[in-house]
C-alpha positions in Angstrom: 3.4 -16.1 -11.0 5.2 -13.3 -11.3 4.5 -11.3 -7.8 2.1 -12.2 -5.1 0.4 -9.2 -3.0 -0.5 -9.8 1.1 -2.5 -7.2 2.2 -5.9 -5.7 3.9 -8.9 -6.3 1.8 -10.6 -2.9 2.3 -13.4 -1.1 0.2 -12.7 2.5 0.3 -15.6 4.8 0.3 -14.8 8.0 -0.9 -15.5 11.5 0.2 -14.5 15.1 -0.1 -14.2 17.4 2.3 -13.8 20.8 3.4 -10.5 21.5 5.7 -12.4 22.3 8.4 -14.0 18.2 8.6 -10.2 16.9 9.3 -9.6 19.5 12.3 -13.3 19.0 13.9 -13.0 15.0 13.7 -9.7 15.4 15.6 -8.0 13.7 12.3 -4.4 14.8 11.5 -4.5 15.5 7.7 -2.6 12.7 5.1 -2.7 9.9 8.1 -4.5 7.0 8.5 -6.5 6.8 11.4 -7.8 3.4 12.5 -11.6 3.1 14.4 -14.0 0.9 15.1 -17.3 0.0 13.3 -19.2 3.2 15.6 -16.9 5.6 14.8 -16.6 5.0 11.6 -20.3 4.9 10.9 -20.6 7.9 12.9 -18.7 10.2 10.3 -19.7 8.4 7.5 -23.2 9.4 7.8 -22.7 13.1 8.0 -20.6 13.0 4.2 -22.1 12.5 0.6 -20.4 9.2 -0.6 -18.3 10.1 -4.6 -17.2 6.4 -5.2 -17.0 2.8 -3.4 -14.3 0.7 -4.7 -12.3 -2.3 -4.0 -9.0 -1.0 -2.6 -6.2 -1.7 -0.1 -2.5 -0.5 -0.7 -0.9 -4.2 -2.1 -4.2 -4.7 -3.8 -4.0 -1.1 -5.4 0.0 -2.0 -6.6 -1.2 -5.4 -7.6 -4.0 -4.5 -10.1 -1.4 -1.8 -11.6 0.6 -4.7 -12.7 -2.0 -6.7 -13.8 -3.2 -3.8 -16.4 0.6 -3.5 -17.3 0.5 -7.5 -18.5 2.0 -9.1 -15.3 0.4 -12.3 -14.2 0.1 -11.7 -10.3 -2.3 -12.7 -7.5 -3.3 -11.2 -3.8 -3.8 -12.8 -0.5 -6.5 -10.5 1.9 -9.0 -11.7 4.5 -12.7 -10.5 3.5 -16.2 -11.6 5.2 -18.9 -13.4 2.8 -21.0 -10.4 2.4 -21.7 -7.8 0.1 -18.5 -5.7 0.6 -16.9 -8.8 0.5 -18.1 -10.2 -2.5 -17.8 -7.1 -4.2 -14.1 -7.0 -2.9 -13.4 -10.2 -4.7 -15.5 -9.3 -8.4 -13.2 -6.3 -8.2 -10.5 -8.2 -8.1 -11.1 -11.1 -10.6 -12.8 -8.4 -13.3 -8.9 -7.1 -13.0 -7.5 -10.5 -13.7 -6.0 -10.8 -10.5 -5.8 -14.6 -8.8 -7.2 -14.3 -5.4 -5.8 -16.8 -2.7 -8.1 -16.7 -0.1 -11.9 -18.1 0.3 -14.1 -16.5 2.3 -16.7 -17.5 4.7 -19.2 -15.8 6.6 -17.4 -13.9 9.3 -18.7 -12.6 12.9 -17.2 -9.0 12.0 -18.0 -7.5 8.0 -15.4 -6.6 5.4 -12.8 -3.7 6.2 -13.6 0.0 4.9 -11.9 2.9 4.5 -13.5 6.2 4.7 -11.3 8.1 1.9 -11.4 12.3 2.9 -10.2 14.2 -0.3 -9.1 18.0 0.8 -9.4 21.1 -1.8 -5.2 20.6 -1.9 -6.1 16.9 -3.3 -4.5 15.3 0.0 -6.6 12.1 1.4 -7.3 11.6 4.9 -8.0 8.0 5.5 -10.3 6.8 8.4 -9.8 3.0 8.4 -12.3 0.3 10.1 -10.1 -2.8 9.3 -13.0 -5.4 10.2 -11.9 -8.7 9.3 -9.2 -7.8 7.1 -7.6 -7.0 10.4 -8.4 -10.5 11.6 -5.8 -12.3 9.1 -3.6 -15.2 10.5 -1.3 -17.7 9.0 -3.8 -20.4 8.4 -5.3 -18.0 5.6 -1.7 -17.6 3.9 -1.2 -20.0 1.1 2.7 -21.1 1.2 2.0 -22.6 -2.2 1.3 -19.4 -3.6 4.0 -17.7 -1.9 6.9 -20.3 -3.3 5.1 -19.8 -6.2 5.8 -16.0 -7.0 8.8 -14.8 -7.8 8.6 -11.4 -5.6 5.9 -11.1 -2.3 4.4 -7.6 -1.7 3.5 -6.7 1.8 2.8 -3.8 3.2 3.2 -1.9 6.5 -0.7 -1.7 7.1 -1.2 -5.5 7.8 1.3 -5.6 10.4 0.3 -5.8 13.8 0.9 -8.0 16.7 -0.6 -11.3 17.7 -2.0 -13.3 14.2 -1.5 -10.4 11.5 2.4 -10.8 12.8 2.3 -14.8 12.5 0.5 -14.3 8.8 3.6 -12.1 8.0 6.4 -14.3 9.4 5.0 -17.4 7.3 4.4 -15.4 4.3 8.0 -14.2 4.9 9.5 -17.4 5.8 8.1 -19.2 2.7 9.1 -16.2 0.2 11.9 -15.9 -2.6 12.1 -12.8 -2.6 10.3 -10.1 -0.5 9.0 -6.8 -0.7 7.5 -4.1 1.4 6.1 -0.6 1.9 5.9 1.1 5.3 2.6 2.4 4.4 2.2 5.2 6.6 4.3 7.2 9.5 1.6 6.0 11.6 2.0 2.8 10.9 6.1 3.7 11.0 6.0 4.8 14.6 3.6 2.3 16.0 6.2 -0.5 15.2 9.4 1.3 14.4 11.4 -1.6 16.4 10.1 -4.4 14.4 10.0 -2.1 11.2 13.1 -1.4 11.8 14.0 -5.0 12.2 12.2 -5.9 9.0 14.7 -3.6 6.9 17.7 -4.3 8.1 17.1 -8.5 8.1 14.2 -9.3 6.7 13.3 -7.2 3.4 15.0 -7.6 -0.1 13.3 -4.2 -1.2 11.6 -1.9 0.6 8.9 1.6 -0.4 8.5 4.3 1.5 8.2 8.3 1.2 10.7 10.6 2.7 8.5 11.1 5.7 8.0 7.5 7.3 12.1 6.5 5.9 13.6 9.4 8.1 11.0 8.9 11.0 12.3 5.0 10.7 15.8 5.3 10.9 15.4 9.3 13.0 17.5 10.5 9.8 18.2 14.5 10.1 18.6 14.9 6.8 17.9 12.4 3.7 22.1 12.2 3.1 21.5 10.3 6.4 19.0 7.8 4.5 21.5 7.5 1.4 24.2 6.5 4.0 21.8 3.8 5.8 20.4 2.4 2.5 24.5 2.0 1.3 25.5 0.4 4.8 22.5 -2.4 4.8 23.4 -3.1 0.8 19.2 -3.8 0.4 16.9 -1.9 -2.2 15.5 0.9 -1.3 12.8 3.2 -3.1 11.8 6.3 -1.7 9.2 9.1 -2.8 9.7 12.2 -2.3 6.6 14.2 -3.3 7.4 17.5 -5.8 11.1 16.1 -5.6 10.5 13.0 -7.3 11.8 9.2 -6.5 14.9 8.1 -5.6 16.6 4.2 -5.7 19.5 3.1 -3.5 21.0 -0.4 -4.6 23.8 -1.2 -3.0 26.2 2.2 -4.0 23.9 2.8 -7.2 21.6 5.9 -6.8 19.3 6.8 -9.7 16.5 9.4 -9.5 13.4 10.1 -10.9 12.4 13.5 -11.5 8.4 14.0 -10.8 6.3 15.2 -13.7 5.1 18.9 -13.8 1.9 20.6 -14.5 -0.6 18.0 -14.0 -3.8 18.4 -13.0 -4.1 16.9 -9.3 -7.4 15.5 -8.9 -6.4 12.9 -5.5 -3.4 11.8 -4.0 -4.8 8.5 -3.3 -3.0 5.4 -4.5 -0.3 7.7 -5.6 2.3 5.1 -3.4 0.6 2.4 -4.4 0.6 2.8 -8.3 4.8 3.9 -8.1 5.6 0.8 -6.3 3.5 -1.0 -9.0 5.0 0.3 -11.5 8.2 0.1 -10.3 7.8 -3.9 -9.3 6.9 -3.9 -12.8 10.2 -2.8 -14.3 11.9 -4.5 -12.0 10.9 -8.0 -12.5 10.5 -7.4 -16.2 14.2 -6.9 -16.1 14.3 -3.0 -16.5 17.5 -1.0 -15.4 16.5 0.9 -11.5 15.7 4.1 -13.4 13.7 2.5 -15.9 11.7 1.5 -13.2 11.8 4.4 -11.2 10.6 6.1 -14.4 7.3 3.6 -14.8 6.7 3.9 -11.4 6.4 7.9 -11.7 4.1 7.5 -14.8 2.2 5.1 -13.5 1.5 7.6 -10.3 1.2 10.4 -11.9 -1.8 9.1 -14.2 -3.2 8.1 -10.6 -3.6 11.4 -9.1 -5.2 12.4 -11.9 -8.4 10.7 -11.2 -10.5 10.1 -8.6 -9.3 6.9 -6.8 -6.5 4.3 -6.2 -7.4 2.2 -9.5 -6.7 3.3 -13.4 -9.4 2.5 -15.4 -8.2 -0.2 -18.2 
């Protein structure tokens, strides 16, 4: 197997919204905000639902390679129910191996409640249910030694079992690699995310925002300097400025393509790092991938959703 995905197994619900919605539900625009099952049936209830489908960041980068001819599997914790199995269908109809079976759980399936702005920005409000439950009994080492790259991503981590379900995952890797997700997630854990980079993590994804919040970077010459000095692979996004790759002393950039018609930003991250993975472990120079990674993102945001249609 080429690459192996760990991740939260979420069904995103999605939603658009005026402006105002963000600033009245106390949200902080292009964040992810994490509630419980009240909350998040609370708002839910006063929007008009566009589109439920099988998401999750890994998951979203995952099923990118899949439809680019990749043979690839994912590891997320679902409930037996119908979110759940509808979790799973989506997967498997996208020829993605899932490692994990489920069982009736006491809390249901994760969702995320997906909040497209006029601007195209997405607002996530995320009830993690049982995806948030994962622990290292539900990681399959086989799988792991078994792919040639592991995928985590910044979302998952959290302390007590998700952090044990990491470490093994980790532990029993060839290779591993990770986005930071989100600057929330970045400054809940910026010690062990820092950690992670500097010791742990062969490649890491993240945008300007969460890189320079990580490593309290004044400028991004300050995040070139860092990625030289811990001689890892970095890819960073960098909105309307495009992508950039440090390997070691190589930097290649990306330019990002113009006049497209921006439907949603969601998945935008996820689909780059897919497509990037792609030309990576295809073989493909750091620009070459930098440049599928683009493509692959900006066909994305083009749609509604974090999924390309085959």
């Amino acid at each position: 197997m080429k690459i192996l995905g760990i991740g939260n197994a979420i069904v995103d619900v999605i939603c658009k919204v005026e402006d105002n919605f963000i600033s009245q539900n106390n949200l902080t625009k292009s964040t992810m905000k994490l509630v419980d099952e009240t909350e998040f049936k609370k708002l839910l209830s006063t929007l008009k639902i566009e589109e439920t489908v099988s998401g999750g960041s890994v998951a979203n980068s995952i099923v990118g390679l899949s439809q680019l001819g990749n043979k690839v599997g994912f590891i997320g914790k679902v409930s037996d129910d119908d979110l759940g199995n509808k979790y799973e269908e989506g997967l498997k109809k996208e020829n993605v191996e899932y490692f994990y079976s489920k069982k009736k759980e006491i809390i249901p399936t994760g969702t995320c409640l997906i909040l497209i702005t006029p601007d195209s920005e997405r607002t996530m409000v995320t009830f993690l249910g049982t995806a948030g439950k994962i622990n290292e009994n539900d990681i399959d080492a086989n799988a792991v030694k078994n792919s040639e790259i592991l995928f985590l991503e910044g979302y998952l981590w959290d302390e007590g079992e998700p952090k044990k379900a990491f470490e093994k995952a980790i532990n029993n890797s060839n290779k591993v690699a990770m986005s930071l997700s989100d600057l929330f997630c970045v400054e809940r854990h910026k010690p062990h995310f820092l950690d992670l980079v500097k010791n742990k993590l062969d490649i890491t994804f993240a945008n300007e925002q969460e890189i320079m919040s990580l490593i309290e970077a004044k400028k991004f010459e300050d995040v070139i300097d860092f990625a030289k000095k811990i001689n890892r692979l970095f890819i960073i996004t960098r909105g309307d400025k495009g992508a950039v790759a440090i390997n070691n002393n190589e930097v290649a950039e990306c330019f990002a393509k113009r006049n497209l018609k921006i439907k949603d930003l969601t998945g935008a991250g996820d689909l780059f790092a897919g497509g990037f993975l792609h030309g990576y472990i295809n073989k493909k120079s750091i620009k070459e991938s930098l440049e599928t990674g683009t493509e692959m993102s900006s066909k994305v945001i083009q749609i509604i959703g974090a999924r390309l249609d085959k």
